[in-house]
N, C-alpha and C positions, 0 to 999 in steps of 0.2 A: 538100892536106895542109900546104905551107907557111903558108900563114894559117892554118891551124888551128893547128899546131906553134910558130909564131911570137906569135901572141894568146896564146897560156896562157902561154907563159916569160914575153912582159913583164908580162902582169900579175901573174903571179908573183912576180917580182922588184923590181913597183910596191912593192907590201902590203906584202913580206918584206924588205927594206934601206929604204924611206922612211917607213914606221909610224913609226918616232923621231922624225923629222923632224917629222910631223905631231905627236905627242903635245907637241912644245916648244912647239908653236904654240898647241894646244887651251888647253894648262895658261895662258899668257900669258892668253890668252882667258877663263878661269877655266870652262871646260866640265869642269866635277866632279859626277860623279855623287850624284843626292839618294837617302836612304835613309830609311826606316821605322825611327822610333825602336823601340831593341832592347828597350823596355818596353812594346811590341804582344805579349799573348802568342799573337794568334795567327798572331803570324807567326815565320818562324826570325830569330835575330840576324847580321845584315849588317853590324854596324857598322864590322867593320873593312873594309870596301869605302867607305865613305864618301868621298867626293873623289877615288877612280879617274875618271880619265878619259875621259869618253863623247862620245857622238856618234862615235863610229869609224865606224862606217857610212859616215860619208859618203868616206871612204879606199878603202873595197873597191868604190862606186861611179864614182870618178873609174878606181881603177885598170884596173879591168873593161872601162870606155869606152875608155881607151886602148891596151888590148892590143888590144880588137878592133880598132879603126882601124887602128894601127898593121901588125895580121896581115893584114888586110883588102888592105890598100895594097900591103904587102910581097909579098902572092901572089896579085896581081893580081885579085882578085877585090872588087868594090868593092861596100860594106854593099848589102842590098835591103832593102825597103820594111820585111819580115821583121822583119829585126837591128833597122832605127829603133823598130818597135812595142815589142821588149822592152826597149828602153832607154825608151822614155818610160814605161811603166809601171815601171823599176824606179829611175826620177830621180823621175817622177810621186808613187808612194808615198813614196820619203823624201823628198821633200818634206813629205808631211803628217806621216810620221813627227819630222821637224825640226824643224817648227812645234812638235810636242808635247815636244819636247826641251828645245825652245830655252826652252820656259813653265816646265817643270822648272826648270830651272837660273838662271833668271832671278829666278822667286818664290822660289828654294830649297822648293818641297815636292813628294812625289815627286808628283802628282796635272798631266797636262797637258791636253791637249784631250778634254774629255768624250767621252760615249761618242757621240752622235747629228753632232756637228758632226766628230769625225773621220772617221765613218761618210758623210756627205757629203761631205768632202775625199778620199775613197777611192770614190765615185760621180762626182763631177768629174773625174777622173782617169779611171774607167775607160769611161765615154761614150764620149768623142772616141777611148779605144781603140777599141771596139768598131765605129763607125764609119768609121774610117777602112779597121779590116781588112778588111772588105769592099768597099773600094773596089780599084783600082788592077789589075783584070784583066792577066793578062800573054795572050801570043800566044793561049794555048790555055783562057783565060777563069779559067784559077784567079785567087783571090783570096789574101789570107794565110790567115784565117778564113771559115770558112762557116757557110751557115744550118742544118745540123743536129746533133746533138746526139752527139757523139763516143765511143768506148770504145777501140776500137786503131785508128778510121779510123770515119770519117761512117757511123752508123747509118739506113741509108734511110728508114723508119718513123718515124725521129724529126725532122721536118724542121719545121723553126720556121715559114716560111713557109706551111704548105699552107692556112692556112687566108685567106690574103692578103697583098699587100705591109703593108698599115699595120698589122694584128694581128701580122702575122710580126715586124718592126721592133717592135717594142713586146717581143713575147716575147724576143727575141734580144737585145735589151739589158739587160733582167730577168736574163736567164740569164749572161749576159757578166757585169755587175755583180754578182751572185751570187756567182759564180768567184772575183772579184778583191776581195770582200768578205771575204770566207771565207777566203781562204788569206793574206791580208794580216793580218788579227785574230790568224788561227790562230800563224801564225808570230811575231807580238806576243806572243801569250799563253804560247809557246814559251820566248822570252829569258829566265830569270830565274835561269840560273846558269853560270859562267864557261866561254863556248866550246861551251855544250849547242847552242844555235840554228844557230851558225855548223859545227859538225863533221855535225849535221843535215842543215843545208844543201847540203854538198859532196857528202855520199850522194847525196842527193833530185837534184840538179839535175844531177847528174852518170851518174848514169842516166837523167835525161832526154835529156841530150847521147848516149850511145850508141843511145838509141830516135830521133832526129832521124839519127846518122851512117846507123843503117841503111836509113832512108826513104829518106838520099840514094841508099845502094848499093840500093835497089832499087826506086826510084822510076820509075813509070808512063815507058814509050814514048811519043814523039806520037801510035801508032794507037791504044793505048788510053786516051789521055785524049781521045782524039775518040770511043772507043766508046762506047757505053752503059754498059758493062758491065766494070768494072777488078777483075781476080782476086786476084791477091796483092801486085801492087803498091800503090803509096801513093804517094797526089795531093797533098801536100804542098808548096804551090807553093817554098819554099825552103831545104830541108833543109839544105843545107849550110853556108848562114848562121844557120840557126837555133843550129847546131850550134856555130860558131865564135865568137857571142856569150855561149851556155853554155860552153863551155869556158875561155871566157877570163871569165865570172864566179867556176866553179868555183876556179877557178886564185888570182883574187883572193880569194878565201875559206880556200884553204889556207894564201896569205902573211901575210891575216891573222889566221889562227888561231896560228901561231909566236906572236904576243902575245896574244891573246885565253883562252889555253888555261887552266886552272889552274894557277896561280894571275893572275889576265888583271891585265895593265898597259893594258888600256883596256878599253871597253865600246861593244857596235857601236849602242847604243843604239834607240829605235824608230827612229830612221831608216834602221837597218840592218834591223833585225828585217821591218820593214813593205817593202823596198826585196827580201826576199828572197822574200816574199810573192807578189809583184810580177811577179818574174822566173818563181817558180812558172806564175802563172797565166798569164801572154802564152805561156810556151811549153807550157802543156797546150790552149789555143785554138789557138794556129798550127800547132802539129803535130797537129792532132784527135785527142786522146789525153785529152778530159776527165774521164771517169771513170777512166780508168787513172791517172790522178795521183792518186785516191785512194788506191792500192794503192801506190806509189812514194814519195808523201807522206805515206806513215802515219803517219809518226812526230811529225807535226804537227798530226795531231789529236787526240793523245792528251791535250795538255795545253788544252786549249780544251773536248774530250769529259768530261774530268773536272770542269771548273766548272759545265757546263751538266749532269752528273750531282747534284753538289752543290748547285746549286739546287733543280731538282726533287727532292731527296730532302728537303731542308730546309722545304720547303713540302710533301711529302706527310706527312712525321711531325711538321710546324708544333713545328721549332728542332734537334732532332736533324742531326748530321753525316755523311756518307757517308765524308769522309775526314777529316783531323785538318785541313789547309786544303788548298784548291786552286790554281793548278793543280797537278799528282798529283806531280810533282817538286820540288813544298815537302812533299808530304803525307812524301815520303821524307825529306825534312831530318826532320822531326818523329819521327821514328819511328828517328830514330839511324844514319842512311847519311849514310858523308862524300860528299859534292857530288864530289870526282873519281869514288868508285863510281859516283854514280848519272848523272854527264854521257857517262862511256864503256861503262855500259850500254844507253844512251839509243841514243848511237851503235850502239853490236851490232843494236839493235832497227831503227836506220834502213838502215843496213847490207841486214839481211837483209828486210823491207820492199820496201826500193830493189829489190836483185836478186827476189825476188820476181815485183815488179810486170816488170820488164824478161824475168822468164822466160815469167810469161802472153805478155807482148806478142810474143815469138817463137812460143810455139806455137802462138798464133791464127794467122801467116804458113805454121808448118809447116803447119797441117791446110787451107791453101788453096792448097797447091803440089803 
């Protein structure tokens, strides 16, 4: 509990007292956010956001790393293989998020890395995840990640491998990269008003932190991860580091939500947005809970599910709109909701989403005890 306890206050106290810090530094830098001229009609007018300060993401990621360390160290418990996988995924994604940042801000227009070469900077990334989580057996042969296909814990039936090692490998990184495509975009496509992405996020990831503490509290004995046969426990090779790098993300997301909020003196940018993407999917892979992140992460598909409505509705009635524009949280600017209604809506929605998914994920343990 002390590295637990101890990860979330520093990086808490990262985001929330040296955000200024960082913004003198951005602004020197001239990282000002590029906007869509307010004579787009179909889009809402941003203009007074123009030159707010972006790229903040990369703030909640240094602070994150260093609560966990720091917690890590402090109560003796030193990162496992676990903790490093969600940090390279969620350094790995802002990275490509930063790239696409840094090209904004560079050309001044809001347009950065296309859609297919980001989408391979987010496949470069998520490989060498993938691979690596299945390496590193501990005593009792778990790995971080396994080969089959997750909902509150490894679905037998769905096992990537059965059909061989080299199809099995083929599928499983298919599926891996899938995950870390998908929620990485998702959460991109998310960001696009003050504090929505990031107050999102603290739900979302922060019920994944209580679905990891409980794996730890009631995670398999030695004789049943030698058995065949594991009942209600959960093989989760490391819960409680899972647990202690989520919280100390959460954490750095609530210090920098203090600035981010409406009305945001900064902006966490795609490096943030795609960074929390990120963190999403390393820990619905390591804790086997992949489909249950959709129920937890609802709220993150919402605004990705409404483009991909409005296209196909615009090609089945060939120009017709589904919404006024997408994603669904501009459709609401358009239609006369102020952006604080509609960012602490969003929240209620993730809110109860989040709990949601974390109550299935208990009653599936009630009905195996």
């Amino acid at each position: 509990m002390r590295s637990l306890l101890t990860a979330a206050a520093v990086s808490l106290a990262f985001t929330l007292f040296l955000t200024p810090v960082f913004l003198r530094l951005f602004r020197r830098w001239g990282w000002g956010q590029v906007i869509r001229t307010p004579e787009d009609p179909h889009n809402p007018s941003h203009a007074a956001k123009r030159g707010t300060v972006t790229m903040g993401g990369t703030i909640f990621i240094v602070g994150s790393i260093v609560g966990y360390l720091v917690g890590c160290y402090t109560g003796n418990n030193p990162p496992t293989v676990s903790g490093w996988l969600v940090i390279w995924m969620m350094v790995g994604f802002g990275v490509v998020g930063f790239v696409d940042d840094f090209m904004k801000v560079r050309k001044q227009r809001s347009l950065g890395l296309s859609g297919w070469p980001k989408v391979l900077g987010q496949i470069i990334v998520t490989v060498p995840f993938g691979i690596f989580a299945l390496q590193f057996p501990n005593a009792y042969n778990q790995t971080p990640a396994s080969g089959f296909v997750s909902f509150f814990r490894d679905i037998p039936v769905l096992n990537l491998f059965a059909l061989g090692t080299a199809i099995g490998w083929i599928l499983y990184l298919l599926w891996i990269s899938f995950i870390g495509v998908a929620w990485s975009n998702s959460t991109n496509v998310t960001d696009g008003l003050d504090g929505l992405a990031t107050g999102i996020g603290v739900f979302t990831i922060a019920a994944m932190s209580l679905a990891t503490f409980w794996q730890f509290q009631q995670a398999c004995s030695a004789e049943a991860l030698l058995a065949a046969y594991q009942p209600a426990c959960y093989a989760t090779r490391d819960p409680l580091d899972l647990t202690i790098i989520a919280a100390s993300f959460v954490s750095a997301l609530v210090g920098f939500l203090w600035w981010n909020a409406p009305k945001a003196k900064v902006f966490m940018g795609d490096v943030g947005s795609m960074s929390i993407g990120g963190v999403i999917a390393a820990m619905s892979i390591l804790s086997h809970t992949e489909i249950l992140a959709v129920f937890v992460a609802g709220a993150f598909i919402i605004g990705p599910g409404s483009v991909i409505l409005q296209r196909i509705y615009f090609k089945a009635t060939r120009g017709k709109r589904l919404f006024l524009m997408s994603p669904f949280h501009h459709h609401l600017e358009m239609r006369g909701w102020a952006e604080i209604t509609i960012v602490v809506r969003m929240w209620i929605i993730a809110g109860i989403l989040a709990v949601t998914g974390i109550g299935l994920f208990y009653v599936e343990w009630l009905s195996l005890t």
